[in-house]
C-alpha positions, 0 to 999 in steps of 0.5 A: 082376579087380583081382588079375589087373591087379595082376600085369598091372602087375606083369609090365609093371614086370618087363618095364621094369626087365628092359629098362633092365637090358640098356640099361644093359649094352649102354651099359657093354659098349660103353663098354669096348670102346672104352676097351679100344683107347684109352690108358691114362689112369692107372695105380693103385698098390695098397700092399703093396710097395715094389716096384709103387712103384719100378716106376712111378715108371720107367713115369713118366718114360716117360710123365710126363703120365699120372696116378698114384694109390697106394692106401696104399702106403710112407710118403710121404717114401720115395716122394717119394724113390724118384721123385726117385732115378729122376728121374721126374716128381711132378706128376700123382702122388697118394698115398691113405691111407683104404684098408685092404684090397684092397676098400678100394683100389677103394672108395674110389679108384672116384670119384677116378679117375671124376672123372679121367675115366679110361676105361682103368687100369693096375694095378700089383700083384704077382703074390701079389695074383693073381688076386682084385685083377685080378678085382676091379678087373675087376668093380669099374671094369668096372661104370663102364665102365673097362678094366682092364690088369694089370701085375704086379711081382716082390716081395722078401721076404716076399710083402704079400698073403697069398691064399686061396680064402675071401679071394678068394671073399668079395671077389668077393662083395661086389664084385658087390654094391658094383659095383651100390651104387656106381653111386649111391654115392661114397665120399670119401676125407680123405686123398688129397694129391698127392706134391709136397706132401709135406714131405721135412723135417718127416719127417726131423725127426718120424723115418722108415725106408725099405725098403732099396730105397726108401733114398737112395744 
């Protein structure tokens, strides 16, 4: 008797966990389709190229309100110079220094942008970091409810990501996994600042060197 009420609790726990599973896919799955047709609230620079700087240092000054996060991009002096060569504005621009890696990039800028309250990002990349940092920003935001919209830039040179299919296969694995851990876990990173600290004279003092499309004319 005792066995059989044990697997009949068993099954009613089953049965809840399996419930709240759903609920919370449907309240995600409705969260996205919302965000989807709204604005974007930021756009999220992964570091590899100078190039996915410049690009949206342009997409600022068409929207100067947008926040901006760059995951290890270029020295900060070279970008604080590429968005005064462009004119583009520095208030909302944020530079992050604790990511390592592609899965670094989303690790650790996952609570920055959810204490944003960001619904919608665009990520810029380039198109060598295709498809594994689309998929998974897709699976990585899209499991706190943040719609994904890629927009690639051509790089020259030689390319910053270098893909495979066991790179792509291993990230994709362990995002699966950190989008569950994630939903309780909240990385924080040290090393985030906004732009417009940066100290344009103490690094002309300590030495830097751009790449010469981030150089001053």
């Amino acid at each position: 008797m005792r066995v059989v009420w044990r697997r009949h609790l068993l099954g009613l726990g089953l049965l809840g966990i399996t419930f709240v599973l759903c609920g919370c896919l449907l309240n995600n799955t409705l969260k996205l389709q919302a965000a989807a047709s709204g604005s974007v609230d930021a756009f999220l620079v992964l570091g590899g190229s100078i190039s996915r700087e410049i690009y949206v240092a342009e997409l600022v000054k068409q929207y100067p309100t947008t926040k901006v996060l760059i995951s290890q991009g270029s020295q900060d002096p070279c970008i604080w110079l590429i968005f005064q060569r462009e004119e583009a504005s520095i208030e909302h621009v944020w530079l992050e220094h604790c990511a390592d890696s592609t899965f670094g990039n989303f690790y650790f800028n996952i609570p920055i942008l959810r204490r944003w309250h960001v619904h919608k990002v665009k990520l810029i990349t380039s198109p060598t970091h295709l498809p594994r940092a689309k998929w998974m920003a897709q699976i990585l935001l899209g499991a706190h409810g943040i719609w994904v919209e890629v927009d690639t830039v051509e790089e020259q040179g030689i390319p910053g990501n270098q893909e495979s299919l066991v790179k792509t296969g291993l990230d994709i694995t362990r995002s699966l996994m950190w989008a569950v851990l994630s939903q309780g876990i909240q990385p924080q990173c040290s090393q985030l600042k906004p732009l417009a600290a940066v100290d344009l004279e103490a690094w002309r003092k300590s030495g830097f060197k751009c790449e010469r499309q981030g150089m001053e004319n």
